[in-house]
C-alpha positions as YAML, in Angstrom:
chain: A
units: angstrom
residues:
- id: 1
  name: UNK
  ca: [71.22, 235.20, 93.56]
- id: 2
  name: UNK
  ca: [69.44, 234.77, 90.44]
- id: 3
  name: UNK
  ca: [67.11, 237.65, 91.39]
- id: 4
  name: UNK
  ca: [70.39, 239.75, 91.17]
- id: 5
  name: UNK
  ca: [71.87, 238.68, 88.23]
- id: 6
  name: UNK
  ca: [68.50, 239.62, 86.91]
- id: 7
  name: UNK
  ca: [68.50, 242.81, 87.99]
- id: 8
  name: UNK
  ca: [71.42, 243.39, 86.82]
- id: 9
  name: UNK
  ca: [70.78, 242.28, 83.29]
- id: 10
  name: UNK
  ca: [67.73, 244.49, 83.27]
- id: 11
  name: UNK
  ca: [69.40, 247.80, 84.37]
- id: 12
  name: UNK
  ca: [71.83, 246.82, 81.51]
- id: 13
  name: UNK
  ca: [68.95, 246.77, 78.98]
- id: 14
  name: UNK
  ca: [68.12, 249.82, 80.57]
- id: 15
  name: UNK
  ca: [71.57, 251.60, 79.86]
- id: 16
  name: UNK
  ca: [71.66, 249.83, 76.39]
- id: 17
  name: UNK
  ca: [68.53, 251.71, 75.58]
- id: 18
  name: UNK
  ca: [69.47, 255.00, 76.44]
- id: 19
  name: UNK
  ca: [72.59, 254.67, 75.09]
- id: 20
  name: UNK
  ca: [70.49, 253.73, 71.89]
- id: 21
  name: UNK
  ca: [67.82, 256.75, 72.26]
- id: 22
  name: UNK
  ca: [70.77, 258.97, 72.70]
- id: 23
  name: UNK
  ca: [72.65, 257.57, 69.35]
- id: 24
  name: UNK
  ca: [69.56, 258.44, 67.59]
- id: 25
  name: UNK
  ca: [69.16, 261.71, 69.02]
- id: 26
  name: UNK
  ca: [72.71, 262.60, 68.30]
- id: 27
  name: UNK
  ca: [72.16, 261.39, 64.87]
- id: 28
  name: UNK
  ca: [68.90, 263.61, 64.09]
- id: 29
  name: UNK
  ca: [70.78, 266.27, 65.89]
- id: 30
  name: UNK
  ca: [73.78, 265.95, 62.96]
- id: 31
  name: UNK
  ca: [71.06, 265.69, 60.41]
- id: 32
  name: UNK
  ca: [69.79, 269.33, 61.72]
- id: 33
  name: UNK
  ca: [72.81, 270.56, 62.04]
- id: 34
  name: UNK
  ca: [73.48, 269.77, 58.40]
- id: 35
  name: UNK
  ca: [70.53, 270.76, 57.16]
- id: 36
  name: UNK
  ca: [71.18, 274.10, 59.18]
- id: 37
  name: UNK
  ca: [74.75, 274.59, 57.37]
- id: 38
  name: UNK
  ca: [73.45, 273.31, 53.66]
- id: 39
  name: UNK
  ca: [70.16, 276.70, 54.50]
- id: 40
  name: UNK
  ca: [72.70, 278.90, 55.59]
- id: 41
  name: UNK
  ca: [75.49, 278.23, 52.40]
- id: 42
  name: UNK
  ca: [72.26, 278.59, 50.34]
- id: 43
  name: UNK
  ca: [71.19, 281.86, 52.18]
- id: 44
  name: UNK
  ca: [74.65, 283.18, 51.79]
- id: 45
  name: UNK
  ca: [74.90, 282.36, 47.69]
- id: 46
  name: UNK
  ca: [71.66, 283.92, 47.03]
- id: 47
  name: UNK
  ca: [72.68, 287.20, 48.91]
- id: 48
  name: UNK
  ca: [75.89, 287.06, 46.58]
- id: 49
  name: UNK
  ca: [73.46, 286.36, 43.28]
- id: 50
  name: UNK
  ca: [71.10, 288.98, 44.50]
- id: 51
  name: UNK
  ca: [74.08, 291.14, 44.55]
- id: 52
  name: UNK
  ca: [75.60, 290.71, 41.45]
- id: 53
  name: UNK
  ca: [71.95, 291.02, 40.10]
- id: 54
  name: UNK
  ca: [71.78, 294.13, 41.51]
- id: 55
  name: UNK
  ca: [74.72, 294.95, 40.22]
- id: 56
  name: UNK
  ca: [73.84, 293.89, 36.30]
- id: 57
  name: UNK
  ca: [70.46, 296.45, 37.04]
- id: 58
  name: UNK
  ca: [72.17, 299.48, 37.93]
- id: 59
  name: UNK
  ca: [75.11, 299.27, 35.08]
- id: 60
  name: UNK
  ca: [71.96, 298.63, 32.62]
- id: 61
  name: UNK
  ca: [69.78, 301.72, 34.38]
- id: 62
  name: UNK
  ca: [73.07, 303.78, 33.89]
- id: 63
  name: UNK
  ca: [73.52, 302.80, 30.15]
- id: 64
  name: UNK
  ca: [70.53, 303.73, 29.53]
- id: 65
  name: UNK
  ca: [70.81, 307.27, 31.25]
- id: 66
  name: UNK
  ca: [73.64, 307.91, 29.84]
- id: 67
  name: UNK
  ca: [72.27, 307.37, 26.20]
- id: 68
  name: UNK
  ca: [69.21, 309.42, 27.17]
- id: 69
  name: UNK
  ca: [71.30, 312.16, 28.43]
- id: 70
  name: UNK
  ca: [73.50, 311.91, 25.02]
- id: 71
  name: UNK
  ca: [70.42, 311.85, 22.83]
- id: 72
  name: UNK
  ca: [69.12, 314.73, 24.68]
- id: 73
  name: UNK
  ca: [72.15, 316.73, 24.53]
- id: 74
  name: UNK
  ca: [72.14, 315.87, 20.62]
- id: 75
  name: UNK
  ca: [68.86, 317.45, 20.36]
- id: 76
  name: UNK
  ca: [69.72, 320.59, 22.20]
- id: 77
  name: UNK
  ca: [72.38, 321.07, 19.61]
- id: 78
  name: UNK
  ca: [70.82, 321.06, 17.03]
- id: 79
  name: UNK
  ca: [68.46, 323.06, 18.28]
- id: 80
  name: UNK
  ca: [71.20, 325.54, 18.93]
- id: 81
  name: UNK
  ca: [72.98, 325.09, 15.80]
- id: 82
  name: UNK
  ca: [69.80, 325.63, 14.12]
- id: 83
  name: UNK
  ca: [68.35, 328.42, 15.74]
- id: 84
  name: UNK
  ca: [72.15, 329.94, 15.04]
- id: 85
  name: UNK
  ca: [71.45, 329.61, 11.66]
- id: 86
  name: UNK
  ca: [68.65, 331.40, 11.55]
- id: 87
  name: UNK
  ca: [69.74, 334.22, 13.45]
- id: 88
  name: UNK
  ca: [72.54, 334.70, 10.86]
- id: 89
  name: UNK
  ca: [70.38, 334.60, 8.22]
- id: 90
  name: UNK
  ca: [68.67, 337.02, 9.28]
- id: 91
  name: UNK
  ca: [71.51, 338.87, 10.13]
- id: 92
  name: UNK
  ca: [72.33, 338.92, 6.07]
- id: 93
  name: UNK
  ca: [68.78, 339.54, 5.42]
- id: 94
  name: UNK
  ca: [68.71, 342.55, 7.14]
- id: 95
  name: UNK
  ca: [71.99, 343.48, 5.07]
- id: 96
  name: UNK
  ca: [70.66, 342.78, 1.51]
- id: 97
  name: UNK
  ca: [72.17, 339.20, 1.70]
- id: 98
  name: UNK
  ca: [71.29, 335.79, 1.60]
- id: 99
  name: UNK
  ca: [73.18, 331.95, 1.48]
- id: 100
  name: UNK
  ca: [72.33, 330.12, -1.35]
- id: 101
  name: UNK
  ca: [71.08, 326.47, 0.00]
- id: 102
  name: UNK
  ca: [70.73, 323.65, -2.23]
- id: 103
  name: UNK
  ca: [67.75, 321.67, -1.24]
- id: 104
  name: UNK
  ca: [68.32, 317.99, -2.54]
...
């Protein structure tokens, strides 16, 4: 009888121990499983950051075209306007005329 009772409290140790191997699996298995969600949350901000820094570029790329495209339309007229004026001055050349301009 005591080679039963023996058994018995060895297949208990037994039973004990994988109930204690499987704690600590389930354990590291949370700890994954956390460190999964914490990578993911992370992954999913810096999509959102990369986006609004995206975002911040193009409004700044399309500032600056749009001031490019103003200064260059500024240019052309004055070019315009200037090349106007010279056609009608020679327009009152050519008829004995002139515009006084006072150069400052």
């Amino acid at each position: 009888m005591a080679y039963k009772n023996d058994w018995c409290v060895q297949q208990r140790i037994k039973q004990d121990e994988k109930f204690a191997a499987a704690e600590v699996y389930a354990k590291k298995m949370q700890d994954i499983g956390k460190t999964s969600v914490w990578h993911e949350r992370q992954q999913k901000f810096q999509v959102a950051r990369n986006n609004i820094h995206a975002e911040k570029q193009m409004k700044a790329e399309v500032e600056i075209a749009n001031r490019e495209l103003r200064d260059r339309r500024k240019e052309r007229l004055r070019r315009l306007l200037q090349e106007e004026a010279r056609q009608y001055q020679n327009e009152l050349r050519e008829k004995g005329l002139a515009l006084y301009v006072d150069k400052l």
